[in-house]
C-alpha positions as CSV (number, residue, x, y, z in Angstrom):
1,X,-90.2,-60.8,-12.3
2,X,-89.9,-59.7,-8.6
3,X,-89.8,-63.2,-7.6
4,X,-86.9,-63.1,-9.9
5,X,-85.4,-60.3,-8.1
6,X,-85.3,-61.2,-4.7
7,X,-83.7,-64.4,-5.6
8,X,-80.6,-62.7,-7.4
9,X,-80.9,-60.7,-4.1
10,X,-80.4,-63.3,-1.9
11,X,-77.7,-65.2,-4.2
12,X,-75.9,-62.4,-4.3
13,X,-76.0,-61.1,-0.9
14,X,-75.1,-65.2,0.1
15,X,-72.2,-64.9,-1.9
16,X,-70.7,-61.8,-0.5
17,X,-71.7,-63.1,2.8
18,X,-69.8,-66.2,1.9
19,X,-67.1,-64.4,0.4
20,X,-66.8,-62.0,3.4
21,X,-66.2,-64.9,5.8
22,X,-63.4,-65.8,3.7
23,X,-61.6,-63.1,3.7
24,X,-62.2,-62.6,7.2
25,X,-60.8,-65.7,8.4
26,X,-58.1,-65.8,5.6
27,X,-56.2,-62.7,7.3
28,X,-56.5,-64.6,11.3
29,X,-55.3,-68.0,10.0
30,X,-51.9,-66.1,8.2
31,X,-51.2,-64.2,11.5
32,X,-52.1,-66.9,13.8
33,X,-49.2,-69.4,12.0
34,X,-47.0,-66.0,12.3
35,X,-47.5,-65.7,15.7
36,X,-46.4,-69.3,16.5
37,X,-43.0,-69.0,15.0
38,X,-40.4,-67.8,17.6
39,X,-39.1,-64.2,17.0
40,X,-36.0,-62.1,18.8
41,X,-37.4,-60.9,22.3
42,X,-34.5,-58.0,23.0
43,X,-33.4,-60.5,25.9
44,X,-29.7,-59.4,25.4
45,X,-30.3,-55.9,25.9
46,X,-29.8,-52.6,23.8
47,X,-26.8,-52.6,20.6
48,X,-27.9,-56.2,20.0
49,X,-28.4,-57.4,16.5
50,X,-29.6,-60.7,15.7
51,X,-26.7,-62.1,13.5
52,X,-28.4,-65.7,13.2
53,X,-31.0,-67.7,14.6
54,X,-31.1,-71.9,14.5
55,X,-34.7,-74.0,14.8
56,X,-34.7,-76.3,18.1
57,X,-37.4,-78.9,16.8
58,X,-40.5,-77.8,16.0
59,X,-40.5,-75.7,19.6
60,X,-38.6,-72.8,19.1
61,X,-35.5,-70.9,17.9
62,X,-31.9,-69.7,19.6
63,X,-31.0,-66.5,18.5
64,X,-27.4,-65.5,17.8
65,X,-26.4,-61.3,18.5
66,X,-23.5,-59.4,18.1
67,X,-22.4,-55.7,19.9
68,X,-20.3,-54.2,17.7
69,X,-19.3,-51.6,20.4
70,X,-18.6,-54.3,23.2
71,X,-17.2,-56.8,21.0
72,X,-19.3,-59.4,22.9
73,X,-22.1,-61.9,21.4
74,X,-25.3,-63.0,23.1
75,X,-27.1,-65.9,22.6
76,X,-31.0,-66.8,23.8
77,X,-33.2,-69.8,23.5
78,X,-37.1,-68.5,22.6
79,X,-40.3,-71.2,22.7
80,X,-42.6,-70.6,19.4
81,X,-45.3,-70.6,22.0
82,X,-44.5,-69.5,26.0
83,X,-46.4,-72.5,28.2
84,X,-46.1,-74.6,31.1
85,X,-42.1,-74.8,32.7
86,X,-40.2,-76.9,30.7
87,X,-36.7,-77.9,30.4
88,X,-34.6,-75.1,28.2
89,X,-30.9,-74.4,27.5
90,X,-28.7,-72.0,26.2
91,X,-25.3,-72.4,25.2
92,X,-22.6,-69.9,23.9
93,X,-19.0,-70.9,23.5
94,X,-16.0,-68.8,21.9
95,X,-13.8,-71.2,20.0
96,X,-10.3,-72.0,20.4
97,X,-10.7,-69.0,22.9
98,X,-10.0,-70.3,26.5
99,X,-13.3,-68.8,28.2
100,X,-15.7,-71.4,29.6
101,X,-18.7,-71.7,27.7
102,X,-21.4,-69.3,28.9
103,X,-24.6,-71.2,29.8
104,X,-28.2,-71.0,31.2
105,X,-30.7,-74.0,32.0
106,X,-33.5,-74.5,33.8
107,X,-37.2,-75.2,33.9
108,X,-38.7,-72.0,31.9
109,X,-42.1,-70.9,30.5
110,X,-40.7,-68.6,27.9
111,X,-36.8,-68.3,27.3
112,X,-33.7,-68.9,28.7
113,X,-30.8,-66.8,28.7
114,X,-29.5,-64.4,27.6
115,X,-25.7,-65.6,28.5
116,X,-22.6,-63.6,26.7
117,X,-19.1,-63.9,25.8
118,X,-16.3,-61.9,24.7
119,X,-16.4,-62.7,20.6
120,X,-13.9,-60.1,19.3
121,X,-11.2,-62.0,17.0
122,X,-12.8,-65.4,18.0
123,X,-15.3,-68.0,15.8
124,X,-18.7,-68.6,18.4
125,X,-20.6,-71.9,18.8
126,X,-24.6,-71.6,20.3
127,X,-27.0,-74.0,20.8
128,X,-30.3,-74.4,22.4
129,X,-32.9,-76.9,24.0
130,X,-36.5,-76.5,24.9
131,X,-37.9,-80.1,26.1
132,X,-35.9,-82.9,24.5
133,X,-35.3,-80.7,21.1
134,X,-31.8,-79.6,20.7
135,X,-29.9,-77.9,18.0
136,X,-26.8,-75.7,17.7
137,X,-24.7,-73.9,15.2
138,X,-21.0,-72.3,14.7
139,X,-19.4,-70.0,12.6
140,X,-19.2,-66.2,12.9
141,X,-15.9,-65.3,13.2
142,X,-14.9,-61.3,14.5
């Protein structure tokens, strides 16, 4: 009978083991796939809301932002994942406007931008590139 014992013991205690181990790593795989996906930095500054966001590649995001008190829109490429310098863009353009497109490119670890335009009573087009991904977006009229 004690025999007995100490083995439901040690099943038991294997399977809490076991199931501790699970639940431990469970937890740091979710918030290790959260941590790769790009997220707003606050590049553009304060009275900044992120109004829209478009995936470049499987590399990153380019966040869209609006001031409502400035009237003027910001736009930032972010890497999932900062590294070694690579080629990334920004681009931020008001439509049918008449103001060059605002732009920033370079060889960056991180992030590039933030550039701005004026966006009050105008449609916006932004677009981004980290490596040889590249996406863009339009639409957001004030």
């Amino acid at each position: 009978m004690n025999l007995s014992r100490h083995a439901t013991t040690a099943a038991a205690l294997t399977v809490l083991a076991l199931g501790g181990t699970v639940a431990a790593t469970a937890p740091a795989s979710a918030a290790t796939t959260k941590a790769a996906a790009a997220s707003y930095n606050g590049a553009c500054g304060a009275g900044y809301k992120v109004i829209d966001s478009t995936p470049v590649g499987n590399s990153g995001k380019v966040f869209l932002t609006w001031n409502e008190s400035t009237g003027k829109n910001c736009a930032v490429t972010i890497r999932n994942t900062p590294g070694a310098k690579i080629h990334m863009e920004v681009t931020l353009g008001a439509l049918d406007s008449g103001q060059p497109t605002a732009r920033d490119s370079g060889q960056y670890t991180s992030y590039a931008g933030p550039v701005y335009i004026n966006g009050r009573g105008h449609c916006v087009a932004w677009g981004g590139t980290i490596g040889t991904a590249s996406a863009g977006d339009s639409g957001h009229c004030s």
